[in-house]
C-alpha positions as CSV (number, residue, x, y, z in Angstrom):
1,X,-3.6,107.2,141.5
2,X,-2.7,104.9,138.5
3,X,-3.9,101.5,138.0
4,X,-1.8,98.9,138.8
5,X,-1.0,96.3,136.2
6,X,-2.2,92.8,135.6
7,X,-1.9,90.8,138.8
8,X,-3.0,86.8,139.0
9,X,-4.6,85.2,141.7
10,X,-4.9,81.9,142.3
11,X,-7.1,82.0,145.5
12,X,-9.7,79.6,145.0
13,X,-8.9,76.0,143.6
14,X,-9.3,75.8,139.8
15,X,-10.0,79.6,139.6
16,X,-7.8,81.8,137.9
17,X,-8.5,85.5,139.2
18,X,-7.2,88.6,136.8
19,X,-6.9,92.0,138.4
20,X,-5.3,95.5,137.7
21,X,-5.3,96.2,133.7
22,X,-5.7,94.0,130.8
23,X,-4.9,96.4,127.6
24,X,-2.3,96.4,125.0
25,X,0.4,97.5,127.7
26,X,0.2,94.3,129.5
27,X,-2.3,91.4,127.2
28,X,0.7,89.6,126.3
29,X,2.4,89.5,129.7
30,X,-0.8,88.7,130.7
31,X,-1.6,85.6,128.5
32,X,1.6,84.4,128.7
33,X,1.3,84.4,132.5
34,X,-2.0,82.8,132.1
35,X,-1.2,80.2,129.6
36,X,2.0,79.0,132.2
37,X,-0.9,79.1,135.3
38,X,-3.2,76.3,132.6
39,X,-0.2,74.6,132.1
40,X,0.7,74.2,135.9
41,X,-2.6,73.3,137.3
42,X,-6.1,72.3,136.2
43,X,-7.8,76.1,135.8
44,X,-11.5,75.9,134.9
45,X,-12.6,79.6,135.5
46,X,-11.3,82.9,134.7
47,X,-12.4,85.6,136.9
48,X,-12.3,88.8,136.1
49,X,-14.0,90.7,138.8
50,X,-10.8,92.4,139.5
51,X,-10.0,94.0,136.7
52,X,-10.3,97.6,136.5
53,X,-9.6,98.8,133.0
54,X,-9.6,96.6,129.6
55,X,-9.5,97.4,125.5
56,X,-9.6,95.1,122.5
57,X,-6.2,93.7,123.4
58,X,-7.3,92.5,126.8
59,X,-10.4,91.0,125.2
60,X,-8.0,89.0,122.7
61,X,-6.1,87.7,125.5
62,X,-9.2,86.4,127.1
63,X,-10.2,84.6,123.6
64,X,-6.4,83.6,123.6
65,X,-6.5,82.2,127.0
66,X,-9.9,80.2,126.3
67,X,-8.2,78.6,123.3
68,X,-5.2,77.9,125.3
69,X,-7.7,75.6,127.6
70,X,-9.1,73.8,125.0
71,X,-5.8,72.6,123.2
72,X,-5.4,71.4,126.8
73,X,-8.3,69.8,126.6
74,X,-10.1,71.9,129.3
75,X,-13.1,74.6,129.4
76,X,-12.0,77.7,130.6
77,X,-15.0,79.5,131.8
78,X,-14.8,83.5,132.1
79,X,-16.6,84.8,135.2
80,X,-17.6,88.5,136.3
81,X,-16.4,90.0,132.8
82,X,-16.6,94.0,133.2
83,X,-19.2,95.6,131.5
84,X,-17.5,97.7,129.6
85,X,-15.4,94.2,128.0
86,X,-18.7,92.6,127.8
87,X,-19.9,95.6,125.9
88,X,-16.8,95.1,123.2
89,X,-17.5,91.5,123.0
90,X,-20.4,92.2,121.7
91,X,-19.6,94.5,119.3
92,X,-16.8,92.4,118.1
93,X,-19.6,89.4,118.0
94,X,-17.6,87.2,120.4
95,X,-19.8,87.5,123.2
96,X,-21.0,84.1,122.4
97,X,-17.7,82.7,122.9
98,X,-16.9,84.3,126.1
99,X,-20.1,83.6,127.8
């Protein structure tokens, strides 16, 4: 059974969920998807409980995204990063900046 790709959710007001994949495949579909959802409304949280598989590429996206918020003058916290992305984050030394 593959994974399927990137999916947004918007189910909870000012939360931005992310499921499915978030690799090199789909992290610029993905950001540009999320940068048009921080445009449209006023996201505050990024949650990524739902995604299932993620590389470095998916982990730039989420740095991308989080700069995206602030030239919109907005925090975009990251919520319920996967292990294994808060694992690269560290090793990449940008955990600090992903919470």
């Amino acid at each position: 059974m593959s994974v399927p790709a990137f999916q947004l959710h918007r189910e909870t007001p000012g939360t931005l969920g992310v499921s499915g994949v978030l690799s090199f495949d789909t992290a610029a579909a993905a950001l540009q998807a999320i940068g048009a959802a921080l445009t449209a409304a006023p996201v505050t949280r990024l949650d990524l409980g739902g995604i299932e598989r993620a590389d470095s590429a998916g982990l730039a996206c989420v740095l991308a995204a989080q700069a995206q918020a602030r030239q919109l003058g907005r925090e975009l916290v990251v919520e319920n990063m996967p292990e294994g992305m808060r694992a690269l984050a560290r090793v990449c030394e940008v955990d600090t900046l992903v919470g």
